[in-house]
N, C-alpha and C positions, 0 to 999 in steps of 0.2 A: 482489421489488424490493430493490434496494441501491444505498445515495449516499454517498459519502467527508463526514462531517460536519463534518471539521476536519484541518488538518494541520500541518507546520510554515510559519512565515512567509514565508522565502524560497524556499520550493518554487513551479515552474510547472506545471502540469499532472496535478496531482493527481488530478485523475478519472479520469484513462489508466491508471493501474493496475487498474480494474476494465472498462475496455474491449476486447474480445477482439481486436482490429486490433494487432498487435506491433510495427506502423512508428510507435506514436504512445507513450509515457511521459514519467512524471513526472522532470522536474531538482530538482536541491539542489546547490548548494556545496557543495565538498569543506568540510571541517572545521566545518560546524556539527552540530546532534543533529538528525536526521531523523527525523519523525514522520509517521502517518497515523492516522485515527480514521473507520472505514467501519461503519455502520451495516446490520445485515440486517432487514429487516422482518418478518421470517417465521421460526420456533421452527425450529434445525437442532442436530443431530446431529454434532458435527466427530467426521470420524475419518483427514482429514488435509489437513494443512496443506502445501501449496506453496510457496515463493518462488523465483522465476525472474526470470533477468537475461537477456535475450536482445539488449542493447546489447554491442559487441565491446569498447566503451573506455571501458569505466566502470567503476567498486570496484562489491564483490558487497557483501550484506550481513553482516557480523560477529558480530553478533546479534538475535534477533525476539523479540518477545514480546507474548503471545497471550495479550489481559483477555478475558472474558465476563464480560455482567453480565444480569440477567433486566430491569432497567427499560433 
């Protein structure tokens, strides 16, 4: 199980980034900091990380960064 716990303020649809359907994602206005905070409920092993744009006319991301934390 996994829920988006927090994001940025002017984002809509925040939970579409972890829904597998590609017709449905999260907006943000151009020029503010875009954030998302997704919770995993279950002890994982990263051994890689994705990010995918499959919108045609939208900015990609410029840079990610990836916290763990054990609580």
């Amino acid at each position: 199980m996994h829920q988006v716990i927090d994001n940025n303020p002017e984002a809509k649809g925040a939970s579409a980034v972890l829904d597998k359907h590609k017709d449905e994602y999260m907006l943000s206005p151009c020029g503010v900091n875009r954030w998302i905070v997704v919770e995993l409920c279950d002890h994982i092993l990263v051994q890689h990380l994705r990010v995918a744009n499959f919108e045609l006319f939208s900015s990609i991301a410029k840079s990610v960064r990836l916290s763990i934390s054990e609580r």
